[in-house]
N, C-alpha and C positions, 0 to 999 in steps of 0.2 A: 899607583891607584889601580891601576891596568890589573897589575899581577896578584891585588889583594882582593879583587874581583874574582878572577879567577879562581882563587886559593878556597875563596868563599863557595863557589859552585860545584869546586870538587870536592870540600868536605856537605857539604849540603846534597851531592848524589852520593857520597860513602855511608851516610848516615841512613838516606833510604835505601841503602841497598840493604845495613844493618839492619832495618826495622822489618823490612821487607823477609828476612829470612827469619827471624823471630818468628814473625807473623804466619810462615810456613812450618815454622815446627812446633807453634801454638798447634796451628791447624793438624799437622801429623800426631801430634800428641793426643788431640781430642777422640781423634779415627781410634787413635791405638787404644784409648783409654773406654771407647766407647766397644771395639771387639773386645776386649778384657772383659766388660760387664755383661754385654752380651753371652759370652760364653760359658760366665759363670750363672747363669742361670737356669732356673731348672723346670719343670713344666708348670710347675706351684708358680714359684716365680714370675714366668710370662704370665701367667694369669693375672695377678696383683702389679707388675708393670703396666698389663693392658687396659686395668683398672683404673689407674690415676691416671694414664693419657686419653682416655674415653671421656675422664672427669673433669680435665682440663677444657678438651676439647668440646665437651657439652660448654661449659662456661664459655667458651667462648665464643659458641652461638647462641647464648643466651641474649632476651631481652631486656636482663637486665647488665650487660656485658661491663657496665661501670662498675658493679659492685662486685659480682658476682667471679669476672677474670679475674683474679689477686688472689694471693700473690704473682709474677707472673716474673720469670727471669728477666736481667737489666736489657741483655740485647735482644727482647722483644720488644724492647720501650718505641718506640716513634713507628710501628709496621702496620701501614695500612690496613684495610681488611681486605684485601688481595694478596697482599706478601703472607698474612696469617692463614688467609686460604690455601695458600698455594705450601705452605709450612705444614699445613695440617693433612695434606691429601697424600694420604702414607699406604701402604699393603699392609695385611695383618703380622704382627708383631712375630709370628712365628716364622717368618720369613727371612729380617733383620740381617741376621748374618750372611746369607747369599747375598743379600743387594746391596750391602752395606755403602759401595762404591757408587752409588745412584742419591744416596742421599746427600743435599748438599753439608754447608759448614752450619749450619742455623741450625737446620735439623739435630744433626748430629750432636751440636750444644745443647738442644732441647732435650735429647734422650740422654745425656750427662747427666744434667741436669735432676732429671726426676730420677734417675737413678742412682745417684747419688748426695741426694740431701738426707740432712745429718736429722733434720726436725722430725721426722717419724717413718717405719718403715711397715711396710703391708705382709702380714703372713696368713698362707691360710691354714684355716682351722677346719678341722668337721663341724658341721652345723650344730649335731649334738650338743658340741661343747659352750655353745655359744647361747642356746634355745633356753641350758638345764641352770642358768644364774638367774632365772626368774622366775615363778611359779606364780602361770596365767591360767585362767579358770576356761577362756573360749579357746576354740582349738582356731586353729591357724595353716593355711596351706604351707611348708615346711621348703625354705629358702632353696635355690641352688646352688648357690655359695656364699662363704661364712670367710671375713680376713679379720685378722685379728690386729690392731694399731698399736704397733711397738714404737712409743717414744724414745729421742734420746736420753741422756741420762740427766740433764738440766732440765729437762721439762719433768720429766719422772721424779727427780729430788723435788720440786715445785709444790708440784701437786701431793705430794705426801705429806709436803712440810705445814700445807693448809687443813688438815686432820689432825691437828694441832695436837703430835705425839700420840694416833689413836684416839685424843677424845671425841672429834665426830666419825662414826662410822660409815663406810663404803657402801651405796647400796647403788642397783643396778635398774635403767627403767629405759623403755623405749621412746625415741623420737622419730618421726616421721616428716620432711623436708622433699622439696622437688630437687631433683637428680642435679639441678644445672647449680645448688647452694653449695652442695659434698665440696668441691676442689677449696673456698673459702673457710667451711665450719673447720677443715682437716687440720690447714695449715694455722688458720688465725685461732681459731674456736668459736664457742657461741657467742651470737650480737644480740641479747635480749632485749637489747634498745630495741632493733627493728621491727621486732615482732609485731603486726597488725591487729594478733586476739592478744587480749589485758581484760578478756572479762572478771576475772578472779585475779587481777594485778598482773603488772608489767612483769616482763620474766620471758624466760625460755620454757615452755608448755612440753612434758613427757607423760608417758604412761607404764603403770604395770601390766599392760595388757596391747602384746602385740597388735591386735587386730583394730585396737583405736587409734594406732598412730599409723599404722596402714594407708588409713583415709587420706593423709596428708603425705602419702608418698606416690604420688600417678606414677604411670610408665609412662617413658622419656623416649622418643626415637635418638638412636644415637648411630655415630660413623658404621656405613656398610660394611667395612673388614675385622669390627669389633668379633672378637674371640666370645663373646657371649653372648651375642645375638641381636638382631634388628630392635628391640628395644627394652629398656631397665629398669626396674624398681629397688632403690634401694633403701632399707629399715635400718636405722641406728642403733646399737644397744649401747646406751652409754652410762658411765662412772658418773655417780654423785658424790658430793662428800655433805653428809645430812647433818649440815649446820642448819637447827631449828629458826637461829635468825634471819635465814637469807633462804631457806629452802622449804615449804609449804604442801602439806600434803595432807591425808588422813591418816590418824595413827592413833591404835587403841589406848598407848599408855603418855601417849606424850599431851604438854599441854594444853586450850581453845586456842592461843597465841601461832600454835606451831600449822594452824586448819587453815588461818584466815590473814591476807594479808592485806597490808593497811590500806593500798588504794585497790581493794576488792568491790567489784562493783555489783556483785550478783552472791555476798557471801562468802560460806565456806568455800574448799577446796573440794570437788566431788570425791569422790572412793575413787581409787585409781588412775588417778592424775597427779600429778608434781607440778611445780612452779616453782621455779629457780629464778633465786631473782640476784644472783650473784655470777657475773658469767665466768670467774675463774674456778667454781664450786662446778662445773659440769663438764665432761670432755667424753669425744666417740672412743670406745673399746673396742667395740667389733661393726661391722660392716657387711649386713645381710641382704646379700642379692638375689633377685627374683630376674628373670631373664625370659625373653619370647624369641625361637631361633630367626633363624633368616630367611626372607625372600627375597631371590635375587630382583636387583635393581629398584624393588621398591623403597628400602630403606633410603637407600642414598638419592633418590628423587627425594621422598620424602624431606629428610637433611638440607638438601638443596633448597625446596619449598621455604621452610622454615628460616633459612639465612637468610633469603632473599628476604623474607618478611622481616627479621629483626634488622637487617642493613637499611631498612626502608621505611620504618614507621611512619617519620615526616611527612614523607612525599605520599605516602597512601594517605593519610590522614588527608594532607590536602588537597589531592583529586576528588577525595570523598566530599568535602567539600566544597569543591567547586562545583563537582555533578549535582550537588543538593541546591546550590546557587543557580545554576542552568536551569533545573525542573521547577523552582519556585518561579522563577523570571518568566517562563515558558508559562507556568500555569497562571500567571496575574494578567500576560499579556493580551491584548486585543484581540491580536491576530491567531491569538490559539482559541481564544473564549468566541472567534467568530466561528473559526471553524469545529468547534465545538455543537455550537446551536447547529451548525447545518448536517451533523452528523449523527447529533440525537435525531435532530425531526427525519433523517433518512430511514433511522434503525423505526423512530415508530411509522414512520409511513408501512414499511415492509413486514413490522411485527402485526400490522394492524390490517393489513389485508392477508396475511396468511390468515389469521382470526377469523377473517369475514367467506376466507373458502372454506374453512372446516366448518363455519356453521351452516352454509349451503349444502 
């Protein structure tokens, strides 16, 4: 019994010693596999990596960090918001490979990660090219960078194969979303469930005209070492596929059917607006950023500011309301309504003889 005890604990340390080197050449692989991509990158590149970690990273101080972090690699699953803090607090991306030895195993899974999935990949474009697929009537301050979203080849066959062989055609119209939705709309696509405006029927809301989806895209402070500045705007130019039954719009030759959709609450659809009420018929094409440079240390107070508050909302909500509970208590009570009276009649005692010396 003795010796099958034994037998037992020394194949049960040969096994974690097995796992255990595994586990270090997992780990050496990731390093090696994360300088390989590093190095294949090129200044275009860092810019569209800097991008999606900016993007991620905004989501995941957002307020709404339920909906809005997701996708989100498996081994970030169970990470505090300390561990994700302390994951996120990185040097600018043009750095990378000098320090590479500083980052830990998370990290370095994380920048795998987004550099290597297969679901779409970020290029940039000159603005031009991105601007001249639409033809808008109000002029528009002119982005300072344009990425263009190259799908893989499942999603790309997908999407084509819903143009049912060419019969509906491709047409191209702006969307405007707050910065911290991008890391979600990219990877899943649009949720036109969520959408809060259905005044012209439930749907995902675009424009042929830049400067009205504008409105719906604030600038966002984002991480201090960001390559593009203390804070973002970013404009969607996205792919339709103008199926008249699910896609809603104004259009000279098509039919009333094609203006107004069934649970339209205020009508037609206005002149240059769309309404997609199909969310596989819509996806982002390009990706036009608007950028404000840096001031040191402000941003990342700022960032700071702002996590604190989305880490917190409960508990500020309920100090807020407890102080509101204090000052109501305080003002019903006795002893504030005595001293109350005796500090009016003080103020008029003293406003009422100043009175009586200015009229002598």
């Amino acid at each position: 019994m003795h010796q099958r005890q034994v037998k037992a604990d020394v194949l049960h340390e040969q096994q974690q010693q097995q796992l255990s080197k595994e586990q270090e050449k997992t780990e050496v692989n990731e390093r090696d596999l994360l300088i390989h991509n590093l190095n294949n990158l090129n200044n275009s590149d860092l810019y569209a990596f800097d991008l999606q970690l900016t993007l991620l990273r905004t989501a995941f101080e957002s307020y709404k960090r339920e909906t809005a972090f997701k996708p989100i690699p498996n081994f970030l699953n169970g990470f505090d918001t300390e561990k994700l803090l302390k994951t996120f607090r990185l040097p600018p991306v043009i750095t990378f490979s000098s320090v590479i030895d500083q980052f830990d195993d998370v990290q370095v899974q994380l920048f795998n990660w987004l550099l290597t999935r297969e679901t779409f990949k970020l290029k940039t474009v000159p603005v031009e090219v991105a601007l001249s697929l639409v033809k808008h009537q109000l002029h528009i301050q002119s982005p300072d960078y344009a990425f263009e979203v190259v799908y893989n080849k499942n999603r790309q066959e997908h999407f084509e194969k819903l143009t049912m062989d060419n019969k509906y055609k491709i047409t191209y119209a702006y969307h405007g979303t707050r910065l911290d939705n991008l890391h979600s709309i990219l990877h899943t696509g649009f949720l036109g469930h969520l959408n809060k405006l259905s005044l012209f029927g439930s749907g995902t809301y675009f424009s042929f005209e830049p400067s009205v989806s504008l409105h719906y895209s604030p600038f966002s402070s984002v991480w201090a070492n960001s390559l593009f500045g203390k804070r973002l705007s970013c404009l969607l130019l996205c792919e339709i596929i103008d199926d008249p039954h699910y896609v809603k719009c104004a259009t000279e030759d098509g039919p009333p059917s094609q203006r107004q959709a069934d649970d339209s609450q205020a009508g037609a659809v206005p002149e240059q607006y769309v309404v997609v009420k199909n969310n596989n018929l819509a996806r982002v094409k390009y990706i036009l950023v608007y950028s404000e440079a840096n001031e040191p240390g402000r941003s990342n107070q700022t960032s700071k500011i702002r996590l604190f508050l989305s880490n917190h909302r409960f508990y500020l909500c309920l100090f807020i309301y407890f102080l509101l509970l204090i000052f109501i208590g305080l003002f019903n009570s006795n002893m504030f309504n005595f001293y109350w009276r005796i500090s009016r009649r003080k103020l008029n005692i003293l406003f009422g003889s100043q009175q009586q010396h200015v009229v002598e």
